[in-house]
TIDO-59731 format. One record per residue (C-alpha): x, y, z. Coordinates in steps of 0.2 Angstrom, whole numbers, plus 5000, padded with zeros to 4 digits. Each point is the difference from the previous one (the first is absolute). Example, Ala and Ser with C-alpha at 12.3 -4.5 7.8 and 13.67 -1.06 7.14 Angstrom:
2
506249785039
500650174997
***
This chain:
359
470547794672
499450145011
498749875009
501749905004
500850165006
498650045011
499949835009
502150005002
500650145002
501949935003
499949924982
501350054989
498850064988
499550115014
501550075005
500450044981
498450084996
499150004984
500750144990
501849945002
499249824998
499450084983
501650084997
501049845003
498949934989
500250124983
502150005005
500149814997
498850014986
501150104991
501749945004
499549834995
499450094985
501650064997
501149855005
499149904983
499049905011
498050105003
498749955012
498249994997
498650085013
499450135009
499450055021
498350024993
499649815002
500649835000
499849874987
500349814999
501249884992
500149815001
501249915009
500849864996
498849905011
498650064989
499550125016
500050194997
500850135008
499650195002
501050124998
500450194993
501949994992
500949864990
501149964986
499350074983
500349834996
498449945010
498950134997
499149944986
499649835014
498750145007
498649875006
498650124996
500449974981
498849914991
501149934986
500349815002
502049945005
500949874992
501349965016
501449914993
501449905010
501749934997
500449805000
501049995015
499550175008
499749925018
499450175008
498650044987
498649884996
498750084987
498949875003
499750005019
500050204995
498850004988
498749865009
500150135016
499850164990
498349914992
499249975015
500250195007
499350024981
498449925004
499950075017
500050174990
501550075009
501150014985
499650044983
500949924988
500149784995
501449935000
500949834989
501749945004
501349934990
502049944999
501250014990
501149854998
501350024990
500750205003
501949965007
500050135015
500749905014
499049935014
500250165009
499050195000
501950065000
500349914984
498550034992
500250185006
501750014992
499349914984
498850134996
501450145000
500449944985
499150034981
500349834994
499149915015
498650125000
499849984982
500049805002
498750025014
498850114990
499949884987
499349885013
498950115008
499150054983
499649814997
499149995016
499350195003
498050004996
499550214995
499550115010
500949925014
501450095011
501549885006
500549965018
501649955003
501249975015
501150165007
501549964987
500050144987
501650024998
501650035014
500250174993
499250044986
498249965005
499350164993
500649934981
499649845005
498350055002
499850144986
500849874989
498549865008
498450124996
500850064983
500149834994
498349905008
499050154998
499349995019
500350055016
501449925010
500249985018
501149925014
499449915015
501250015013
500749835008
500949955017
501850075002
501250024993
499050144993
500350034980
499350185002
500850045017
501849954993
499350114985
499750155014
501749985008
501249984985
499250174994
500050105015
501849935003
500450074985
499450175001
500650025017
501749974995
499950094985
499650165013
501649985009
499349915014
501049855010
499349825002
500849885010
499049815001
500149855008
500850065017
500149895012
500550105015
499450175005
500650095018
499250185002
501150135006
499050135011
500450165008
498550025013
498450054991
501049984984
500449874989
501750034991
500249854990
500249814997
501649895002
499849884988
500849855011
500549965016
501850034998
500950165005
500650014980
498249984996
499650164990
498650105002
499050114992
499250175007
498750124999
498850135003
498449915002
499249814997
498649914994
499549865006
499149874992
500549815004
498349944999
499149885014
500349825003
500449944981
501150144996
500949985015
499750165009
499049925015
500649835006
499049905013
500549855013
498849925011
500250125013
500250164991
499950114984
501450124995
500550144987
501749914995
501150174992
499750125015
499349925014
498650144999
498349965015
498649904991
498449985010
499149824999
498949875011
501249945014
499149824997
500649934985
498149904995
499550195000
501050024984
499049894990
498049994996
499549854999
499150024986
501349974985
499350114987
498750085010
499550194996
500750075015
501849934995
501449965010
500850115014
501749984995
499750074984
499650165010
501750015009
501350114995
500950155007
498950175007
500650164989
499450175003
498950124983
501950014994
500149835000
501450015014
500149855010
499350025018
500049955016
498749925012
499950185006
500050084984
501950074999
500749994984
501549895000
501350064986
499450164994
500949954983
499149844999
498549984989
499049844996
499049954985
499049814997
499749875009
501050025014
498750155007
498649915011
498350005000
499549934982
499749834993
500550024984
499649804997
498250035005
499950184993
500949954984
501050185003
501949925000
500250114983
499150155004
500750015019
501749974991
499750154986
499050135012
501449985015
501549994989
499850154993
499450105014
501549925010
501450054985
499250165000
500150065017
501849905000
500450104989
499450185006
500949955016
501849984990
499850184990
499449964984
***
């Protein structure tokens, strides 16, 4: 991290700093602690999990549910799959992993297998939702055990349960005697929906407001202020005020950039971005190359504070703050940084919100 930060200095990781990055860190560590749903890792180093592809990728924080997938491990995995699970293969998985395994980037060998006859739905969601329940859990034990060689750890795909994945897993170990982890699939993602249900608990159990699914917002600006947000275009739209803002819309899938043929923009506030006038220079030519893509760069210029600037470096709303994608000058797809960007900003971003309202 600091050789990143000494080779872009603009990076968000940059402008956070690594204490706070540290500190940012230890807080989420401990509120997911809290929350029932714990994280396994560390900023001392990076370890690898498999994908569902049977690549690896590294990385310092997951679910507890994936730690035990660590592919420094030496232990052998049993990678099972679902009959009508489209999105998880153990097979293709475990063929892939093997060959990193003779190449001797990996440690562990892998065997795959499926189970045919656990009613779970055709769907992660369902299978997810299954696993909630004891009785499922139970059934599903009871075929694992006829299959499970000793000494092996299980792999399975990421759906431990909708809401109770830490029993779901406890209950797992307790029974088969291994380690048990998850393997994280496409969207919709099991442990992500796992993430937001608990977070949206907590934060309404603190008193805070959420309102989701809106599908007009009109800022309301007093000159280097913003005041508020209309929410709706109609003069009885209500709206909702206060003291300072964080923004954190995301880039071009969350739909905080939006982009034509001709131009890219920052679709809530209209705020500058800065990128090629020539549209062929938002592309590399080379898909996967490791220089990445330009446009996975673009996003709004902010300030140390995380203020949004402009070309000339004047902050814009001096009660505006920004946090995750929608900050330039990453490429979280090439740097494999979306989470940590997200974390490190986020906090720093709430924080300094936060100082600005009085509290």
């Amino acid at each position: 991290m600091p050789q990143l930060i000494a080779e872009y200095p603009h990076h968000p990781y940059a402008l956070v700093g690594l204490s706070k990055i540290a500190e940012a860190f230890s807080y989420f560590q401990k509120l997911t602690q809290k929350i029932g749903l714990p994280y396994y890792g560390s900023l001392n180093s990076n370890f690898l999990l498999p994908t569902p592809l049977g690549t690896f990728r590294p990385t310092c924080l997951v679910p507890e549910t994936m730690g035990a997938g660590d592919l420094t491990l030496p232990e052998p995995v049993l990678l099972l799959g679902f009959a009508g699970l489209k999105d998880f293969s153990p097979y293709l998985a475990a063929a892939t992993l093997n060959q990193l395994k003779e190449q001797q980037r990996i440690a562990p060998h892998f065997r795959a297998e499926i189970i045919e006859k656990i009613n779970g739905g055709g769907s992660s969601l369902h299978i997810a939702a299954a696993l909630d329940q004891e009785s499922f859990r139970k059934e599903l034990i009871r075929s694992i055990k006829m299959r499970l060689k000793p000494g092996e750890r299980l792999g399975l795909p990421a759906v431990l349960g909708l809401y109770s994945s830490a029993e779901a897993l406890a209950d797992l170990e307790a029974q088969l005697q291994t380690q048990v982890f998850e393997i994280p699939l496409p969207p919709p993602s099991i442990p992500g929906l796992r993430l937001q249900n608990k977070l949206r608990n907590y934060l309404q159990s603190s008193g805070v407001r959420l309102l989701i699914g809106l599908a007009a917002l009109l800022p309301q600006k007093e000159g280097d202020h913003l005041s508020g947000f209309a929410l709706g275009d109609s003069k009885y739209s209500p709206a909702y005020t206060a003291t300072s803002f964080v923004l954190a819309t995301g880039k071009f899938v969350g739909g905080g950039l939006e982009a034509t043929t001709a131009k890219i923009e920052e679709t809530l506030l209209h705020l500058p971005l800065s990128y090629p006038e020539q549209r062929r220079e938002w592309f590399n030519r080379n898909l996967l190359g490791l220089s990445g893509q330009p446009f996975n760069r673009m996003g709004i210029a902010v300030n140390e504070n995380l203020q949004p600037v402009n070309p000339a470096g004047k902050v814009i709303y001096k009660n505006l703050f920004a946090a995750g994608g929608i900050i330039g000058h990453s490429d979280s797809m090439m740097e494999k940084s979306g989470g940590g960007i997200a974390l490190a900003t986020g906090y720093l971003a709430g924080e300094l919100a936060a100082k600005y309202a009085g509290f």
